[in-house]
VMD Tcl script that draws the C-alpha trace (Angstrom):
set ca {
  {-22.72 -8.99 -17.97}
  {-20.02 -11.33 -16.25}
  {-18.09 -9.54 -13.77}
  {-14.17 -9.55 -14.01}
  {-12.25 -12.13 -12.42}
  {-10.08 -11.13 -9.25}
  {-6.78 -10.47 -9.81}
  {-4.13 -10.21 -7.31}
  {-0.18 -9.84 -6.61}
  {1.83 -10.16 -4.19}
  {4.03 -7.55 -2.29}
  {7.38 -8.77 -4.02}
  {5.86 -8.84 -7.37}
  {4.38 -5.22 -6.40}
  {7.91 -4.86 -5.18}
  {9.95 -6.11 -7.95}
  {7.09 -4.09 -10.59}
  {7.16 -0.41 -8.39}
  {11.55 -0.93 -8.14}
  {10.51 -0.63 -4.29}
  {12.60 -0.96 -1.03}
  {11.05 -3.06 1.86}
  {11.09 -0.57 4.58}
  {9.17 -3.30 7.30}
  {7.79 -6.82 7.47}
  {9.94 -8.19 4.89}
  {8.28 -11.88 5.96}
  {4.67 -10.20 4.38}
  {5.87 -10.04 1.01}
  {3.86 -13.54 0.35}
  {0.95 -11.45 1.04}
  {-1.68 -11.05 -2.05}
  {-2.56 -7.50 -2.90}
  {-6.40 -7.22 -5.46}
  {-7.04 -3.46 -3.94}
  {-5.35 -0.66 -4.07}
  {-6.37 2.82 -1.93}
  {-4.60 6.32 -3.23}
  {-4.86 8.87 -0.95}
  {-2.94 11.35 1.08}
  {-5.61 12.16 3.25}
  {-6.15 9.63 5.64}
  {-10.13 10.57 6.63}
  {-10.26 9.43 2.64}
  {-8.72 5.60 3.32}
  {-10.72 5.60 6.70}
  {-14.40 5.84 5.34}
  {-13.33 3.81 1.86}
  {-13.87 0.33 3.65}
  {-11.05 -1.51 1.75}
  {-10.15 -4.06 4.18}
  {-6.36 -5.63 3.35}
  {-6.17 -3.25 1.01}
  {-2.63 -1.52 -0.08}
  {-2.30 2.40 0.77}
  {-0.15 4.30 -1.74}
  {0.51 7.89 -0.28}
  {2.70 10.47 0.47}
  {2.05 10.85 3.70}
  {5.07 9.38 5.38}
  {4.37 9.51 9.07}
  {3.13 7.57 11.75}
  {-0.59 8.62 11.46}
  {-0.23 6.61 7.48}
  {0.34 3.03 9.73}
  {-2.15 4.41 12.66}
  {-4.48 4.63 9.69}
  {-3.76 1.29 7.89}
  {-3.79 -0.44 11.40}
  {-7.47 0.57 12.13}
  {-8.28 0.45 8.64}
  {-7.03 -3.28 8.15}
  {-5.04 -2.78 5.38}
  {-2.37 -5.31 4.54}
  {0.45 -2.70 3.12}
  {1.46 0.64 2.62}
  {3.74 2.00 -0.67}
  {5.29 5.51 0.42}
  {5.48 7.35 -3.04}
  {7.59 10.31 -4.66}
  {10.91 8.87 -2.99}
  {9.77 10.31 0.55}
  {10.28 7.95 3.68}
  {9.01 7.70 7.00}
  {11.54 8.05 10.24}
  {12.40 5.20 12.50}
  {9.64 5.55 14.76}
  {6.84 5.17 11.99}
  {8.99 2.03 10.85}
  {8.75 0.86 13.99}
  {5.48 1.42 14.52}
  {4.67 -0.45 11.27}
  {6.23 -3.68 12.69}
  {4.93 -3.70 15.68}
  {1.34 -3.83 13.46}
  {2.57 -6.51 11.36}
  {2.13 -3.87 8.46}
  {4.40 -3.90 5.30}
  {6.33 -0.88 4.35}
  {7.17 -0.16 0.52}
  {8.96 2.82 -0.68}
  {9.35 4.24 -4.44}
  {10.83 6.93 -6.19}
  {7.78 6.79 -8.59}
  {4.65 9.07 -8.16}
  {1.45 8.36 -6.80}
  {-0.60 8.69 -10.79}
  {2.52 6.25 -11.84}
  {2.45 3.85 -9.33}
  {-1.51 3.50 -9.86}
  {-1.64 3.24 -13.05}
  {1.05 0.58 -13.29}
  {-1.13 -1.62 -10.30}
  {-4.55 -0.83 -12.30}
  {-2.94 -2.37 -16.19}
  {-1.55 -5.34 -14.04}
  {-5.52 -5.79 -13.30}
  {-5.58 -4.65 -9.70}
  {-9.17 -2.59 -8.69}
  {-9.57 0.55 -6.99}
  {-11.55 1.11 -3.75}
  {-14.80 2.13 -5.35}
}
mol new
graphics top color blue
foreach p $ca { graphics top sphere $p radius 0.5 }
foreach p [lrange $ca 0 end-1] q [lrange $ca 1 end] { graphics top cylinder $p $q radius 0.2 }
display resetview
């Protein structure tokens, strides 16, 4: 069996797809996404090893980019129309760590990422 090829996107085409607003780090909207990590707890994202990964979650507060900042990950989508305060924006730029926000839910937003060929954290 051949394995699938990589496929990746970048933020604003994750942006543009998800009818996102850029929250931080505008500039990292270049960046290519191929792995996506769902989770609202963040012990989950911690152990799943999914370096430059994107985090979709619900968990808009500052422990979501404390997370993504020791986990590596490249960006974080904030789901269910629910948005961090200023100080976890902040916090995110300081980290050089996108911020995406979207009315759509968390099994949408997913499902739309995995038909456009992007891979879970496995």
């Amino acid at each position: 069996m051949s394995a699938e090829p990589e496929t990746s996107m970048s933020l604003a085409a994750i942006r543009d797809l998800l009818e996102c607003e850029v929250l931080a780090c505008p500039e990292l909207l270049g960046t290519e996404i191929s792995t996506v990590v769902a989770a609202d707890g963040m012990s989950v994202v911690l152990t799943a090893l999914c370096r430059r990964a994107f985090l979709v979650t619900g968990l808009a507060n500052i422990q979501a980019v404390r997370t993504a900042h020791v986990a590596d990950l490249a960006a974080i989508l904030f789901v269910r129309g629910v948005r961090p305060n200023e100080k976890t924006i902040d916090h995110a730029r300081q980290r050089s760590i996108a911020i995406l926000a979207t009315r759509l839910g968390m099994f949408d937003c997913c499902g739309i990422l995995r038909n456009q060929g992007l891979r879970g954290v496995t």
